[in-house]
VEXRO-151276 format. One line per 8 residues: number of its first residue (from 1); for each residue x, y, z negated of N, C-alpha, C. Coordinates in steps of 0.1 Angstrom, whole numbers, plus 2048, in hexadecimal, padded with zeros to 3 digits. Each point is the difference from the previous one (the first is absolute). Layout:
NUM> X,Y,Z,X,Y,Z,X,Y,Z; ...;
***
This chain:
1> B1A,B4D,75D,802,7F3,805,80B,7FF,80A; 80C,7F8,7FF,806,800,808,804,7F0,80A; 7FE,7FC,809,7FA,7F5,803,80C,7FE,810; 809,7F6,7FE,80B,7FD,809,7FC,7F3,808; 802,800,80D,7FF,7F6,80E,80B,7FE,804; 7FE,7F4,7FB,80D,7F6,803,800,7F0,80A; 80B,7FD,804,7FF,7F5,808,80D,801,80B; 805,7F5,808,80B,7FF,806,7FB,804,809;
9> 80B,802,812,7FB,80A,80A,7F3,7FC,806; 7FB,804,808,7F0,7F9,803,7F6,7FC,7F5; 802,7FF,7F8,7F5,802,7F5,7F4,808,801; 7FF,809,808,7F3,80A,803,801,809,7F4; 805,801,7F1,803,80A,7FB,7FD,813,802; 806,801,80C,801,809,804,7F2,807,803; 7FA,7F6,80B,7F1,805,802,7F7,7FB,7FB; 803,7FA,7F3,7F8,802,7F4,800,809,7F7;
17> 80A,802,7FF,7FF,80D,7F7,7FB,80F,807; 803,800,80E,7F6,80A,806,7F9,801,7FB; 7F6,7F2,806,7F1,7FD,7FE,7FA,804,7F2; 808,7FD,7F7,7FB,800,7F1,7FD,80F,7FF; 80C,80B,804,7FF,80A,802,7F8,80B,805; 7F8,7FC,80E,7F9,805,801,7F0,7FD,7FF; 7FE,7F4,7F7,7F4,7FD,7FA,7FD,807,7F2; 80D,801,7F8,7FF,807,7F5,7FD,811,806;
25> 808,805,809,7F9,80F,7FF,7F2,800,803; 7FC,7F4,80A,7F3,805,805,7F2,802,7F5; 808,7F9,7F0,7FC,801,7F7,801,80A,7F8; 806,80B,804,803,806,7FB,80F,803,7F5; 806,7F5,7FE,80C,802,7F8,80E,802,804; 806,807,800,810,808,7FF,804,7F2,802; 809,800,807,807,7F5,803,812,805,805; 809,7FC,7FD,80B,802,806,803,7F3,806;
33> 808,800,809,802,7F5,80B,80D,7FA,800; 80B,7FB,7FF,80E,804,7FF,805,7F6,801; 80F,800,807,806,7F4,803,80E,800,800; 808,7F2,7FC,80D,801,7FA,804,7F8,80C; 80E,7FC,802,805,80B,7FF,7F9,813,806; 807,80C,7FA,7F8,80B,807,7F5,804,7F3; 7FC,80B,806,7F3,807,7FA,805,809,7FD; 80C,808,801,803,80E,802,80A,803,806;
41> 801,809,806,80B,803,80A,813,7FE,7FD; 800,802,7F6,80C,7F7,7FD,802,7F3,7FD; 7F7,7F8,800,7F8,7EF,7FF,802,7FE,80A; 7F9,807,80B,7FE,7FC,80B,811,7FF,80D; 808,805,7FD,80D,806,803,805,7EF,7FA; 7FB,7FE,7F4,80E,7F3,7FD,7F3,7F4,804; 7F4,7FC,805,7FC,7FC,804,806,7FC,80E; 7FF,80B,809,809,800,80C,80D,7F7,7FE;
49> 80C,802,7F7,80A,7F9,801,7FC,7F5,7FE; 7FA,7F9,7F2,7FD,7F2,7FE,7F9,7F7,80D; 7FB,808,802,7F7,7F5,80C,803,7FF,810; 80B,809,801,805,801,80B,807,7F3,801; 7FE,7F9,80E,806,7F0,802,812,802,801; 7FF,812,809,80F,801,804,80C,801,7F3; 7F9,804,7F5,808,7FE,7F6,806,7EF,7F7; 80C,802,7FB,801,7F2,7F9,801,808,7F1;
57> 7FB,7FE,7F9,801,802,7F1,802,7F7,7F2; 809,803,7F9,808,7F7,7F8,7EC,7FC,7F4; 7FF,7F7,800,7F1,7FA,7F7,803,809,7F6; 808,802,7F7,802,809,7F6,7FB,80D,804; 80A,806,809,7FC,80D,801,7F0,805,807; 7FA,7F1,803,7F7,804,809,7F3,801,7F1; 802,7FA,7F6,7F8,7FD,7F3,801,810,800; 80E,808,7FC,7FD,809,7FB,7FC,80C,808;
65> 800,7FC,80E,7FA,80C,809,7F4,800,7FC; 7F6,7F0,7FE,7F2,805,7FE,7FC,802,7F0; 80C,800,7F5,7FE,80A,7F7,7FE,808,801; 809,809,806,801,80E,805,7F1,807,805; 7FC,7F7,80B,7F2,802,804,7F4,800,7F5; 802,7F6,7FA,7F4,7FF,7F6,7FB,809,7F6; 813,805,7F7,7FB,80B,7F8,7FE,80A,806; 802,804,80B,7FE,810,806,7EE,7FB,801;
73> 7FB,7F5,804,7F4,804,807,7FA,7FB,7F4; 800,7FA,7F4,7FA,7FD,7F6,801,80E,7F8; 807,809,801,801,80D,7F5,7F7,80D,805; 805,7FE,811,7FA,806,80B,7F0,803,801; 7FE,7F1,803,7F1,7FB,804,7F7,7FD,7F6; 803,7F5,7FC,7F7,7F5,7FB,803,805,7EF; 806,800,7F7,7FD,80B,7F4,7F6,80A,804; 804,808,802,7F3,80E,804,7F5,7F9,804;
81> 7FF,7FB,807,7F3,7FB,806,7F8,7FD,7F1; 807,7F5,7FB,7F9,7F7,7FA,7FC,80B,7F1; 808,808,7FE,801,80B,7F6,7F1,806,801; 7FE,802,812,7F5,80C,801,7F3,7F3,801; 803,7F5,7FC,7F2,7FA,7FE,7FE,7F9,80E; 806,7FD,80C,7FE,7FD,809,803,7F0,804; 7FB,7F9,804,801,7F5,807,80E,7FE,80B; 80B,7F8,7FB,80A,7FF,807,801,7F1,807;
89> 800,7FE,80E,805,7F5,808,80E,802,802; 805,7F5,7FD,810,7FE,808,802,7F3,806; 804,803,80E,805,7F5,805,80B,7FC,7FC; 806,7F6,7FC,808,7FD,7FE,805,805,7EF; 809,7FC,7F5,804,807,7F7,808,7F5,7F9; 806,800,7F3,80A,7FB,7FB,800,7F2,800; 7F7,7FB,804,7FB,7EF,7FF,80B,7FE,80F; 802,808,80A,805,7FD,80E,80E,7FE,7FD;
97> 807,806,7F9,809,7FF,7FC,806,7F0,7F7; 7F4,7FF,7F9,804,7F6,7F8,800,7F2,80A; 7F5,805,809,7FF,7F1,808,80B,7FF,80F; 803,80C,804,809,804,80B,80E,801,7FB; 805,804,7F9,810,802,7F9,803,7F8,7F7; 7F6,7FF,7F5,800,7F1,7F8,7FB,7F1,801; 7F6,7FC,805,801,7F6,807,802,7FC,80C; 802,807,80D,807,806,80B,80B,7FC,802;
105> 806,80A,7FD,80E,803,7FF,809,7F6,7F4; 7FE,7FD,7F7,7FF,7FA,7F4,80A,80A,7F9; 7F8,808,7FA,808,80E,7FA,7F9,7FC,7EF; 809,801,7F9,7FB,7FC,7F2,7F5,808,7FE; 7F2,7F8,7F7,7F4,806,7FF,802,80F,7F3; 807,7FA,7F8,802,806,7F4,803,80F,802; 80C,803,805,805,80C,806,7F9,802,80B; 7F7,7FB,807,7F7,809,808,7F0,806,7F6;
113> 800,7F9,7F7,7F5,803,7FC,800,813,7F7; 80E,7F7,7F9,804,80C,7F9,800,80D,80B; 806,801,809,806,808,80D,7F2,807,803; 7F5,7F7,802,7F2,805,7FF,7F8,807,7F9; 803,7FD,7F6,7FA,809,7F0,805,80D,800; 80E,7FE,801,806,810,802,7FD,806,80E; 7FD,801,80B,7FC,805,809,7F4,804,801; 7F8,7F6,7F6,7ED,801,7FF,7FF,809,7EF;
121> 809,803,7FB,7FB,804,7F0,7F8,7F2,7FC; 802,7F5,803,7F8,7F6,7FE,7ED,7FA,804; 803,80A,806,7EF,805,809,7FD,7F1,80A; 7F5,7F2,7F7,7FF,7FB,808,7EC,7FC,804; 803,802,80D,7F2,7FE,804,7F4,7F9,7F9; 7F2,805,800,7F8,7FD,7FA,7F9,7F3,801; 807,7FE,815,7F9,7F5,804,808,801,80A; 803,7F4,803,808,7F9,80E,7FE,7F6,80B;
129> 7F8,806,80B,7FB,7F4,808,809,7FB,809; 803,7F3,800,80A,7F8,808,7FA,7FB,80F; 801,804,804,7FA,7FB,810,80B,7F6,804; 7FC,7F1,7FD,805,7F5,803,7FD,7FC,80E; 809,7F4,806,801,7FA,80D,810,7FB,7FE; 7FF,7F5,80B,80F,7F8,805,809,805,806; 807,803,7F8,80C,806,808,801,805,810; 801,7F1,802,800,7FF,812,7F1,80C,806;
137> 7F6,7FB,7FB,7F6,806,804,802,814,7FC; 806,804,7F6,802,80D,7FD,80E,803,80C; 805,7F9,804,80B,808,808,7FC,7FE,80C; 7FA,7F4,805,7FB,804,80E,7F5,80A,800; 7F7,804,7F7,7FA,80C,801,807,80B,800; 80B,803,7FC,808,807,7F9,809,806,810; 806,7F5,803,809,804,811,7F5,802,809; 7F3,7FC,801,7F6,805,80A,7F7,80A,7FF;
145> 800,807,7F7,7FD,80E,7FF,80B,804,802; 80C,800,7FD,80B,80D,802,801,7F9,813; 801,7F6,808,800,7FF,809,7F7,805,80A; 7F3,801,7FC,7F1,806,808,803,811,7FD; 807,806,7F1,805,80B,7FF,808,805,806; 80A,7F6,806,80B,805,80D,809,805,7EF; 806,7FC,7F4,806,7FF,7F8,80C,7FA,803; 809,806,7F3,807,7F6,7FD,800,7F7,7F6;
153> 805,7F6,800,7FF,7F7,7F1,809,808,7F6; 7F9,7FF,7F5,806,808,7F4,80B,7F7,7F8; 807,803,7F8,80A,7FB,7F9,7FA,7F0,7FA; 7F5,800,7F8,7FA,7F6,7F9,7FE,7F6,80D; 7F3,807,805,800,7F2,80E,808,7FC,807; 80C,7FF,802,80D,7FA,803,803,7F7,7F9; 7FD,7FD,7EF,801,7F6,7F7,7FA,7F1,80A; 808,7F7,7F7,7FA,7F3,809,7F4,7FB,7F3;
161> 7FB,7F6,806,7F5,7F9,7F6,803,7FD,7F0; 80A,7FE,7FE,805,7F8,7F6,800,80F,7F4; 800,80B,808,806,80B,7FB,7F2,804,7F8; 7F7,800,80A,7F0,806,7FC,7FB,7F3,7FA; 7FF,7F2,800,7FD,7F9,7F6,808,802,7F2; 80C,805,7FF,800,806,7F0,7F8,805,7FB; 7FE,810,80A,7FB,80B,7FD,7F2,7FE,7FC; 7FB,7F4,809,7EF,7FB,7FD,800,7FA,7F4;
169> 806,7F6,7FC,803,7FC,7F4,7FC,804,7F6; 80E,80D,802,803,808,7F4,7EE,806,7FA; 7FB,809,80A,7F3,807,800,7F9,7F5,7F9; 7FE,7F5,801,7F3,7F6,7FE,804,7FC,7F0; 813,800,7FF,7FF,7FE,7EF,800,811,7F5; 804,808,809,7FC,808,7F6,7EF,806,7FE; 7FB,7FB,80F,7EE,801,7FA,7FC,7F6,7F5; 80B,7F3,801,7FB,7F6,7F6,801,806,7F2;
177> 80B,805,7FD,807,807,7F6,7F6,809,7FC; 7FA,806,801,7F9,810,800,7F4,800,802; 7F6,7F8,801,7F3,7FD,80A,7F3,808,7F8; 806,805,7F6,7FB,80E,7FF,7FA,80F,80A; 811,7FC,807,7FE,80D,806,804,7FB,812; 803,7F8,800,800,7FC,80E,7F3,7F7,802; 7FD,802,80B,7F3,7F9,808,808,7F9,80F; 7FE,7F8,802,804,7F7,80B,7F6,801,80A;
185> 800,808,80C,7F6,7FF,808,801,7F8,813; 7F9,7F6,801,806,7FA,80B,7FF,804,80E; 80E,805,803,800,805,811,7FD,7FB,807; 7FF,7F3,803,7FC,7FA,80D,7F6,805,809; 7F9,806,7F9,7F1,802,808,7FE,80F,808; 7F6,801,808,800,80F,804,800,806,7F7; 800,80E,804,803,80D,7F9,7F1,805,7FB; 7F3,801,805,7F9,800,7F9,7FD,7F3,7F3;
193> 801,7F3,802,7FF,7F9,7F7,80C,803,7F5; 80B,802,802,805,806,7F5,7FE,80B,7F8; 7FE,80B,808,7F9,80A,7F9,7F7,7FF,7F9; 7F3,7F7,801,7FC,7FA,7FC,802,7F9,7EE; 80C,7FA,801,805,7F9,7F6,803,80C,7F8; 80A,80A,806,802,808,7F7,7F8,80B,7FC; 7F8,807,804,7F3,806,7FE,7FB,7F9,7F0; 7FD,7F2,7FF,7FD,7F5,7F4,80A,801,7F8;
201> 80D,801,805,80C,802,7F4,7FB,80D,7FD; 7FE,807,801,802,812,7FD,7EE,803,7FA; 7FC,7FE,7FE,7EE,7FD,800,7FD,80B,7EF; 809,800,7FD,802,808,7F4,801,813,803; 808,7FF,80A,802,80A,805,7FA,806,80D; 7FB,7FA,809,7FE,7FF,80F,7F0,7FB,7FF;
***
């Protein structure tokens, strides 16, 4: 089962997929944990450039830096895993792309999609939970953790509104598109009531 957390900055994503994580071991099952950009030490290296604020990067080259990332840590990681029967979490994965460089950025969808297939052998998630919320509301969450972290703001949260209302957008039409395999889960709320929601998304598994 391979199962990706998705959603723009402040989405809670991140510590939901923790959470998901260590409810499933307490159950007993293998779980890998993993997050894009990153998830293996050469991942993690072009992770560093992309999200560094001090860098300016041409949109293009920045698409193909987190190619670069994806297939090392999809051939790396997340293959094997899933090979050895294991339960794979990824934060983040080829949907970020589509909604961050393609509807984002406005990078044609077509050639990113393709761009993705070849970096993934075409490997697309079993299930995709979208951790929705308002823009505004994901980036003021988003600058007040890295501010109470004594951070800096990353490349993305520097975008202005207009930037992450694409990117929200984008995410809400390709769940429309696919609703198969995406699940739309609503951020607004605490972190336990979310977990919550997602616990009920995952009820198959969890």
């Amino acid at each position: 089962m391979f199962i990706t957390f998705e959603g723009i900055e402040g989405s809670g994503k991140t510590t939901q997929e923790r959470l998901v994580a260590e409810h499933l071991r307490a159950k007993g099952r293998t779980v890998v944990a993993t997050k894009e950009p990153g998830g293996t030490p050469l991942a993690d290296r072009i992770r560093a450039i992309v999200l560094d604020s001090a860098n300016v990067i041409d949109p293009i080259a920045e698409v193909l830096l987190f190619a670069a990332s994806r297939r090392q840590h999809t051939t790396e990681v997340i293959e094997p895993a899933l090979a050895r029967g294991e339960i794979v979490l990824c934060d983040r994965y080829a949907d970020s792309t589509l909604a961050y460089q393609g509807f984002g950025r406005l990078i044609d969808l077509d050639r990113l999609r393709a761009l993705n297939n070849w970096a993934t052998n075409a490997l697309v998630p079993h299930r995709t939970l979208l951790f929705d919320l308002p823009e505004e509301a994901g980036l003021t969450r988003a600058r007040s953790r890295n501010a109470n972290a004594d951070m800096d703001e990353g490349r993305f949260e520097l975008e202005d509104l207009r930037f992450f209302r694409r990117v929200r957008e984008g995410y809400l039409s390709m769940a429309l598109a696919e609703p198969r395999r995406f699940v739309v889960i609503d951020a607004h709320a605490d972190v336990d009531t979310v977990f919550a929601q997602t616990l009920a998304v995952l009820k198959d598994i969890a």
